[in-house]
MARLUM-560631 format. One record per residue: x, y, z negated of N, C-alpha, C, O, CB in turn. Coordinates in steps of 0.05 Angstrom, whole numbers, padded with zeros to 5 digits, always signed. Glycine has a CB too. Layout:
BEGIN
XYZXYZXYZXYZXYZ
...
end
This chain:
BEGIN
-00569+00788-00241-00552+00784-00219-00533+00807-00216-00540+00830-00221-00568+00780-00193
-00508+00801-00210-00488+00821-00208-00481+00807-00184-00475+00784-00180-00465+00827-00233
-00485+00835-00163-00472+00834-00133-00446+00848-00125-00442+00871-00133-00492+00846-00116
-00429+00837-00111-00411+00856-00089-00408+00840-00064-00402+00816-00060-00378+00864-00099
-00414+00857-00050-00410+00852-00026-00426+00821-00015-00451+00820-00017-00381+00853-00024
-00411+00798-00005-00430+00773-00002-00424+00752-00019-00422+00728-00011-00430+00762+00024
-00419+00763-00048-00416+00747-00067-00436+00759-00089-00445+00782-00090-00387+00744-00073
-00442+00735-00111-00463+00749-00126-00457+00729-00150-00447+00707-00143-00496+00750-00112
-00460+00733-00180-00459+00721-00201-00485+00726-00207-00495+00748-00204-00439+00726-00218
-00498+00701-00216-00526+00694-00232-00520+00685-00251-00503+00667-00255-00546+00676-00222
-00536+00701-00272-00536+00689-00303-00571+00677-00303-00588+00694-00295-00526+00720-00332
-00578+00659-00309-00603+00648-00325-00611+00627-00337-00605+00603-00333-00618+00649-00316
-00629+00641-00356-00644+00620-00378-00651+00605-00362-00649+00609-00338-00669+00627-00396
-00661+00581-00375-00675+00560-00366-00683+00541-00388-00671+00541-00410-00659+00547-00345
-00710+00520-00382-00715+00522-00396-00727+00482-00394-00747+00480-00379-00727+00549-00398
-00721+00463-00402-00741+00448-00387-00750+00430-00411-00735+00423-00430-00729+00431-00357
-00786+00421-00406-00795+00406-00432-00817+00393-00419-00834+00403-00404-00803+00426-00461
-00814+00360-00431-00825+00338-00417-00834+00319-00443-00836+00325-00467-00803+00324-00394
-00837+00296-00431-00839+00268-00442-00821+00256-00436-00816+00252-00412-00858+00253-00438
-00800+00243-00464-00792+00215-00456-00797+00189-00448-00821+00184-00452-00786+00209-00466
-00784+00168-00438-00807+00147-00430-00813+00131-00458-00832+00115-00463-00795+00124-00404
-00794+00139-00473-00812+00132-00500-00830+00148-00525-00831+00146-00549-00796+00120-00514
-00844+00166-00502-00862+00179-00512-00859+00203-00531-00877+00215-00542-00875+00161-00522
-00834+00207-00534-00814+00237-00555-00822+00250-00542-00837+00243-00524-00779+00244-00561
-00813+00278-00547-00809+00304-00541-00776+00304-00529-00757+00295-00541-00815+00323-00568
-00777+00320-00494-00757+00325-00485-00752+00362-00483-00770+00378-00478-00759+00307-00460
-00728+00369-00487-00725+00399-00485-00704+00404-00486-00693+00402-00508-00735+00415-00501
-00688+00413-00462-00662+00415-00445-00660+00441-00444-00683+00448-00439-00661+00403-00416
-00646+00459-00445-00643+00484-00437-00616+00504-00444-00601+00500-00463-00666+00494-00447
-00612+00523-00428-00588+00531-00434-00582+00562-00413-00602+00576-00410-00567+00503-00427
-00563+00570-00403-00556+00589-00393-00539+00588-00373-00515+00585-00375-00551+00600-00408
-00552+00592-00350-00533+00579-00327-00513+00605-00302-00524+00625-00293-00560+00557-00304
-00487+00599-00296-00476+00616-00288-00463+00602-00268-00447+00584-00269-00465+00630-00306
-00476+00618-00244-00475+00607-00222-00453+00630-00195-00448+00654-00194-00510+00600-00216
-00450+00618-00186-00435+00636-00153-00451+00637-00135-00466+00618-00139-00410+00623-00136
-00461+00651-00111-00466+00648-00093-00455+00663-00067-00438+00680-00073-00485+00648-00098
-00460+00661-00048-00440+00674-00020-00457+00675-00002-00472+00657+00003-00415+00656-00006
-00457+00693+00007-00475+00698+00029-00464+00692+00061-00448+00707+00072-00484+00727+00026
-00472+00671+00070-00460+00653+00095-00475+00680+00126-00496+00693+00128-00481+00607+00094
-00455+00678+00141-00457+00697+00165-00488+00708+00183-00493+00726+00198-00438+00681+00187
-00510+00680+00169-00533+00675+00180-00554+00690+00157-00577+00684+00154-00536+00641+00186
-00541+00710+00142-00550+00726+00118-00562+00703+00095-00569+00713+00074-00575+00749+00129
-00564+00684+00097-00569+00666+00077-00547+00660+00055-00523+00663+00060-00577+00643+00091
-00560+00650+00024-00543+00653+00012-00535+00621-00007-00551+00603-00012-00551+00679-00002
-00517+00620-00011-00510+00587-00022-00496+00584-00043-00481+00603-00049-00495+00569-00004
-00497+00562-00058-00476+00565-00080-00456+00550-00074-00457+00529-00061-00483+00558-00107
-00432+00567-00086-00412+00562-00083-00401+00550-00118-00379+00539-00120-00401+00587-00068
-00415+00555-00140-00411+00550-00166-00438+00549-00175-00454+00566-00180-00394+00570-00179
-00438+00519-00176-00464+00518-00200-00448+00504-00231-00436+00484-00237-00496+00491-00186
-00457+00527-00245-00451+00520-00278-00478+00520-00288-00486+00543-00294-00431+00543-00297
-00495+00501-00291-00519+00503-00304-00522+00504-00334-00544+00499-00344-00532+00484-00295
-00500+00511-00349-00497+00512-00377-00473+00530-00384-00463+00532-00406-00493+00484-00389
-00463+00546-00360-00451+00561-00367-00420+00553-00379-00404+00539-00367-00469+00572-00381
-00415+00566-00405-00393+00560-00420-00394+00542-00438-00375+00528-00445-00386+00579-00430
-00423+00540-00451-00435+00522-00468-00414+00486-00463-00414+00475-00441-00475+00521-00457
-00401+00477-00482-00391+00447-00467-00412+00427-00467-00433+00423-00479-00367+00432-00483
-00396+00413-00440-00415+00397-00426-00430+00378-00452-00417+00368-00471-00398+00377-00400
-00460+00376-00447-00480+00354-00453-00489+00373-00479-00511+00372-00490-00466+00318-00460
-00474+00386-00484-00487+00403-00512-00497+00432-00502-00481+00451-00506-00461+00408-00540
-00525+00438-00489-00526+00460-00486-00543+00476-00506-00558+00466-00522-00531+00462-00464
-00538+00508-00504-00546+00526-00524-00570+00533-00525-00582+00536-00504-00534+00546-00524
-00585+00539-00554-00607+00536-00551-00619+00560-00566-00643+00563-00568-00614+00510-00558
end
């Protein structure tokens, strides 16, 4: 996390691994770079969700 003031950039992995409904192997994951702002009530929200970052869309990095 890189902060100033009531703004903040998040970088993170992630990672996600399941079942398909036809019984494969599922495994999604990538590097997500997000905004957030911190609203007057000290709570904080996003203002930018990139859940893959720069990576282009549907192809994320692995």
């Amino acid at each position: 996390m890189y902060a100033t003031g009531d703004l903040a950039l998040l970088l993170v992995d992630w990672l996600i691994e399941g079942t398909a409904p036809d019984g494969g192997p599922v495994r999604v994951g990538g590097t997500a770079a997000d905004v957030v702002r911190r609203g007057p009530d000290g709570h904080w929200r996003y203002a930018v969700d990139s859940p893959f970052g720069t990576a282009p869309e549907g192809l994320p990095e692995e």
